[in-house]
N, C-alpha and C positions, 0 to 999 in steps of 0.2 A: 433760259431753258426751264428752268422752276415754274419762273410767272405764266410760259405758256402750258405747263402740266395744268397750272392752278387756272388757268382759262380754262380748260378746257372740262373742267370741271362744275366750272360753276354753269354752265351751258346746261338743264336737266335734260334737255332728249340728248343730249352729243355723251353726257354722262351715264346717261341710261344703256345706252349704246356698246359701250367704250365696257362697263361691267358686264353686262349680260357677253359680252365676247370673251373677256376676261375667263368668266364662271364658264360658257362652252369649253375652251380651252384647259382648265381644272378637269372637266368632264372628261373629255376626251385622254389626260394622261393619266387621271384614275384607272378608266376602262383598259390602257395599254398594263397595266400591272397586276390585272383581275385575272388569275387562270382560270383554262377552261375544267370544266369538271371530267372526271374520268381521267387525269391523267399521273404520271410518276412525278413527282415531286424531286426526287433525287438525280434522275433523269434529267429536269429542265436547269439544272445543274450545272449540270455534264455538256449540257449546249451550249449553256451560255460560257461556259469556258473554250470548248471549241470553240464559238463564234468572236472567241475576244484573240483569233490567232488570225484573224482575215477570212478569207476565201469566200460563197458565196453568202454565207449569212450576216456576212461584216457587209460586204456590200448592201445587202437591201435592207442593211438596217436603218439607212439614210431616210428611208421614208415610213418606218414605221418606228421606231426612237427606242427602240428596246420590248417594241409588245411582241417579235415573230418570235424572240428567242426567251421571252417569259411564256411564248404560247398561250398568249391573252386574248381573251375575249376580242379584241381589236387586234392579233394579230394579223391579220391581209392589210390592217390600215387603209391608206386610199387608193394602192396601186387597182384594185380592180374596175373603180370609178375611172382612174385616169384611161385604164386601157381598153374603155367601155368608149369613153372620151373618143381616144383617137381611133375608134372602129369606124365613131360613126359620123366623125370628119374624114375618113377616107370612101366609106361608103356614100358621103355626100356628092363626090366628085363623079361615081358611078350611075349611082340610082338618081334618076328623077326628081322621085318624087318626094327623095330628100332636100334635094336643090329646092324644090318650090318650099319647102316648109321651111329653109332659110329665108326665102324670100315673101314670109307673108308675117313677116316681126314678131311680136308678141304670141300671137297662137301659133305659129309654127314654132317657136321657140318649146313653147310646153311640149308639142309632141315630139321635138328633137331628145326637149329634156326628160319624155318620160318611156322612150323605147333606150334612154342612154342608163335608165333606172333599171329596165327588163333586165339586159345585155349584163349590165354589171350584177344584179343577181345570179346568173346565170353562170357568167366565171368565177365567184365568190363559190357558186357547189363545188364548180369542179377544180377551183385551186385548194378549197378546203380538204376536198376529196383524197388531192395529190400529198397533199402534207399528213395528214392521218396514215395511208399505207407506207409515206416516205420514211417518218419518226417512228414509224412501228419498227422498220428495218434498221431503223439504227442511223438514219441518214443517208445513207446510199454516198456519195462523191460531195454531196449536198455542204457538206463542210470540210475546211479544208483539213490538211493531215491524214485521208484516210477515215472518216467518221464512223466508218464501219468497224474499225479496227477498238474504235471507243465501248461498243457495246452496249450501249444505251437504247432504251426501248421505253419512248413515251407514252405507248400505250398497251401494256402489259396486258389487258384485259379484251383481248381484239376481237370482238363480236359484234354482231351487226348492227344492235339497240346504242351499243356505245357508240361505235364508229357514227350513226346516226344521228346519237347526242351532242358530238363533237362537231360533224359536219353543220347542222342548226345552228349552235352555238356561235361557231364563224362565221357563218351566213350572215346570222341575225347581228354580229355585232358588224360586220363593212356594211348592212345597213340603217344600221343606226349611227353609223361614222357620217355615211353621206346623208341623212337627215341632220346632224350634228351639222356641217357644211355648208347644207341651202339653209340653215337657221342662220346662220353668221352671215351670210350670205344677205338674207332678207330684214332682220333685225339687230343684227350688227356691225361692227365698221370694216371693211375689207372685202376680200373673196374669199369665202370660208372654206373653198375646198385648199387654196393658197395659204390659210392662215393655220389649218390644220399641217399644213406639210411642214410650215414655218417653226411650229413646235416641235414635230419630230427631230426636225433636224440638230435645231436648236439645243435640245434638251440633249447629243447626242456628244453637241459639241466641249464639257469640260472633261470625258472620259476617256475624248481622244486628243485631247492636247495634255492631258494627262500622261497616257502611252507613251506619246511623243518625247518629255522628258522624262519619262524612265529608262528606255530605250536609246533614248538618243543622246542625253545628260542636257547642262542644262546650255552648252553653247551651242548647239542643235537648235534647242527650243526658242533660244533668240533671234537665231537666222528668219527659224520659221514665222516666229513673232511680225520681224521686222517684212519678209515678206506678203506674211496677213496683211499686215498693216496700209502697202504700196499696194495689192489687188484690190484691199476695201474704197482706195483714194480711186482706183482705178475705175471701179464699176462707178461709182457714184458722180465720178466727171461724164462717163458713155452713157452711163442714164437717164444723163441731163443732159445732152446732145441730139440735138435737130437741125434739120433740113427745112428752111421756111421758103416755101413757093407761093410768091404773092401773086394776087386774084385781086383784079378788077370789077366790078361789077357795075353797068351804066345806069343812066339817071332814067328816071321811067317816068310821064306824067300822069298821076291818076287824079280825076276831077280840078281841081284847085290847088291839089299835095303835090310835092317832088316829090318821091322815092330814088333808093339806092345813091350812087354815085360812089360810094366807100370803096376802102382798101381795106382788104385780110389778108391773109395766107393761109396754108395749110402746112401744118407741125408734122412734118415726116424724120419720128425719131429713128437717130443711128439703128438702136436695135428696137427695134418695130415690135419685136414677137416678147420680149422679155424677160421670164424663165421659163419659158414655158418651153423650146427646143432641150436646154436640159432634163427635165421631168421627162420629156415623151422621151427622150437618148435613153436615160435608164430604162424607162419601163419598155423600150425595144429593146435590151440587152438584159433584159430580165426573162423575156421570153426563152432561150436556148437553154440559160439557166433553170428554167423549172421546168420545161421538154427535155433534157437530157436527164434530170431524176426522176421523172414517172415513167420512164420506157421501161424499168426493169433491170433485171441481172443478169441479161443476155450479156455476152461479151463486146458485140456491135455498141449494145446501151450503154455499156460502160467504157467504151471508146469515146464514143460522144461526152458522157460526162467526165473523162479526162481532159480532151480537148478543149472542152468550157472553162471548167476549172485553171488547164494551164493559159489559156491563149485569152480568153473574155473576162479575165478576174485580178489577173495583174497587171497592175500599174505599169508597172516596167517593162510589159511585153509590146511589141508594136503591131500585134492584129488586135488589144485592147486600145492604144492610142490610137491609130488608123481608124479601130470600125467607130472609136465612140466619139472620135473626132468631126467624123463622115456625117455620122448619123445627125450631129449637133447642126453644124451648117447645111443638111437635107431639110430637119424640121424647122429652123430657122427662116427659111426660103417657103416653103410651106404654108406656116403659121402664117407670115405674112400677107402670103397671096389671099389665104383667107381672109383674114381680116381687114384688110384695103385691099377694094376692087376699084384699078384706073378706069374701067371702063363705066363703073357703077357714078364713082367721084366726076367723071369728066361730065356726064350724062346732067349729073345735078349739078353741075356749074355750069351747062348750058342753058338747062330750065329756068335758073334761076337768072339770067342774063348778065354771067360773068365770064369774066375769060381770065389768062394767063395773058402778062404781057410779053407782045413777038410770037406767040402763039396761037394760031386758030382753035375756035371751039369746034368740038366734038372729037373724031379720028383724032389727027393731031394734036390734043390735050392728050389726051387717054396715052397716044405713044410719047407724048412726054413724060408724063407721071412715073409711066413705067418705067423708061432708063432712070432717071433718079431713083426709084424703088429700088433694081435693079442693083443701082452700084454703091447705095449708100446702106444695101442690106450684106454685100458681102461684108467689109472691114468690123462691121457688127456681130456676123455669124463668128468671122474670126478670133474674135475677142472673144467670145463665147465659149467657143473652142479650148482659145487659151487661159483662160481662168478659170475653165472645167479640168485642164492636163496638167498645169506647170506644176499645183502644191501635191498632187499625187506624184507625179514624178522625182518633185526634188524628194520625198522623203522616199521614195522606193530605192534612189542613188543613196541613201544612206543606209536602205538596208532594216531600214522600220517596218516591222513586218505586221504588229499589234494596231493596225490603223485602219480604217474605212473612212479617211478622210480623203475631202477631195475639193478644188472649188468651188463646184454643182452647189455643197453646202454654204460655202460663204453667199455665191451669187442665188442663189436660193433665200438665203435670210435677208441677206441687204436690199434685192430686190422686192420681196414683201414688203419689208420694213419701211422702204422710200413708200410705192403705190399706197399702205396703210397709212402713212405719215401725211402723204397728197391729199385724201380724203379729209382728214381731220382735218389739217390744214385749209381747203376751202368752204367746209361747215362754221369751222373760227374767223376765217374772211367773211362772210354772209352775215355774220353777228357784231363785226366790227373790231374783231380780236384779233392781234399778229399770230399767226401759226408759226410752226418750227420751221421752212422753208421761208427763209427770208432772202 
């Protein structure tokens, strides 16, 4: 493991790479600790010790690492990129003429990518918006215990030049999160919207295994240990699990040359989609959450924001396991279909004059593909599922109430960490160096 850190080093572009992601990363959890101007200090306090009792600001602190509840310059983080993301993966299914700019590569990409820029500016106003009159009131249901009952008031000063100052502020910092992102993205090693999430999470994780043994002492903390332990063995076998469909392809004669006649296949992993069904599972269970605290202090509004709080925020409830269960293997089945199309795959293995053996090309491939997709994508969503519920569960059975932990976070870090690990790993293969995946 050493000799290939120190390979990996001595590589200057893989090195150069490998730093400048590093230093983005610095960046980015500096930005998460920088408050924004205009606000109570004693205040952000006050939140952060509410937010260390659960409810919902424990929860989304999963993807912002502690900037929502220091009310940092980066506190929205990247949920509004993400859920800009999945607007306009659902509006692609609707609209046209999104469909066609999937389908014209490279330059539709830019304009997928840069109306997915607008959108996320656009709810970056107005979650900033919601959060400014939320913390003025003191929270609203927004945290748990009653937060209203706290009395805290982060913006003491509520006038429209501040409130202005505040909303900018936010704005300006989720986009310079997502410029931070396509940088890591372009000139570093990973997906840097992914590798950003990576550090949230990460950074989130010694303060809630911390809880854990206070709360739970330390023969708790072993169970939990030892559990980590068999989910981390877990994902990282299903990770590395594929469906290999070999492909023929016949001999062609061009002038004097033979062409083709080889054997391949195609690598249809167990889980197809990755982490990324989780991510969208949150940021769709984030939604009611910040719709039920901008409605107001009508009594309907604050039936909704009990309902949220009780039934979408614990662990141990089962309209929280059911919806965020549901929600995992929906987007699961989803991601996929995006991203492998059998009919696009069957298409170019006819073009290219191969085929599946015992199977005809065109129709017939394409409905092949699919039931394999099909059934090699449930047992993946399910796993998904279940290493997103079990570590929230068993510590909710114990009555740990100081936690926002869940396995979203492990499968979240292990999964970067492998795809980040791949990349480097085949840049070290290309130079002649063993990588860490041996």
């Amino acid at each position: 493991m050493l000799s290939t850190f120190a390979n990996m080093f001595r590589v200057p572009d893989l090195r150069t790479k490998v730093l400048f992601t590093v230093l983005i990363i610095g960046l980015y959890r500096f930005g998460s600790h920088v408050p924004v101007p205009g606000i109570d200090f004693e205040a952000v306090q006050t939140l952060q010790d509410q937010a260390e009792q659960g409810g919902a600001l424990g929860f989304l602190q999963l993807f912002t690492g502690g900037a929502l509840t220091n009310f940092a310059v980066f506190a929205l983080g990247i949920m509004p990129y993400i859920t800009s993301s999945i607007i306009m993966q659902l509006l692609a299914v609707v609209i046209p003429r999104i469909e066609e700019w999937q389908q014209q590569g490279a330059v539709g990409q830019r304009k997928i990518t840069q109306w997915t820029r607008y959108i996320t500016i656009a709810l970056a106003i107005m979650q900033s918006t919601g959060l400014v009159f939320l913390f003025h009131n003191g929270g609203g249901g927004f945290v748990s215990g009653s937060a209203g009952a706290a009395g805290f008031d982060l913006v003491p000063e509520f006038t429209v030049p501040r409130i202005l100052l505040i909303v900018l502020t936010l704005t300006a910092g989720t986009a310079m999160v997502m410029w931070l992102g396509e940088l890591v993205s372009q000139r570093g090693i990973g997906n840097g919207m992914s590798i950003l999430i990576f550090a949230s999470v990460v950074s989130t994780l010694p303060f809630q295994g911390w809880a854990v043994r206070t709360e739970g002492g330390v023969g708790k903390f072993i169970i939990l240990s030892i559990v980590i332990l068999a989910i981390l063995v877990a994902i990282v076998f299903v990770e590395g699990g594929q469906r290999r469909i070999p492909v023929q392809f016949a001999k062609r004669v061009v002038g004097r040359r033979q062409y083709g006649g080889q054997s391949t296949y195609i690598p249809l992993k167990v889980n197809q989609s990755g982490v990324i069904p989780i991510i969208f599972a949150s940021s769709v269970l984030y939604f009611p959450v910040l719709l039920g605290n901008v409605l107001g202090n009508a009594s309907w509004a604050q039936g909704i924001q009990s309902f949220v709080d009780r039934n979408l925020l614990q662990p141990d409830n089962i309209w929280y396991i059911g919806t965020y269960g549901v929600l995992i293997v929906f987007f699961a089945y989803f991601y996929t279909a995006i991203t492998f199309d059998p009919a696009k795959q069957a298409d170019s293995i006819r073009k290219q004059g191969g085929f599946i053996p015992g199977i005809r090309p065109g129709p017939p491939t394409e409905r092949h593909l699919s039931k394999i997709l099909s059934r090699i994508t449930l047992p993946g969503a399910l796993f998904l599922a279940a290493v997103a519920l079990v570590p929230s569960i068993l510590l909710a059975s114990w009555d740990i109430q100081r936690f926002a932990f869940g396995g979203a976070s492990l499968l979240i870090a292990v999964g970067v960490a492998l795809e980040t690990m791949k990349q480097i790993d085949s840049q070290l293969m290309m130079r002649n160096y063993e990588g860490f995946l041996k």
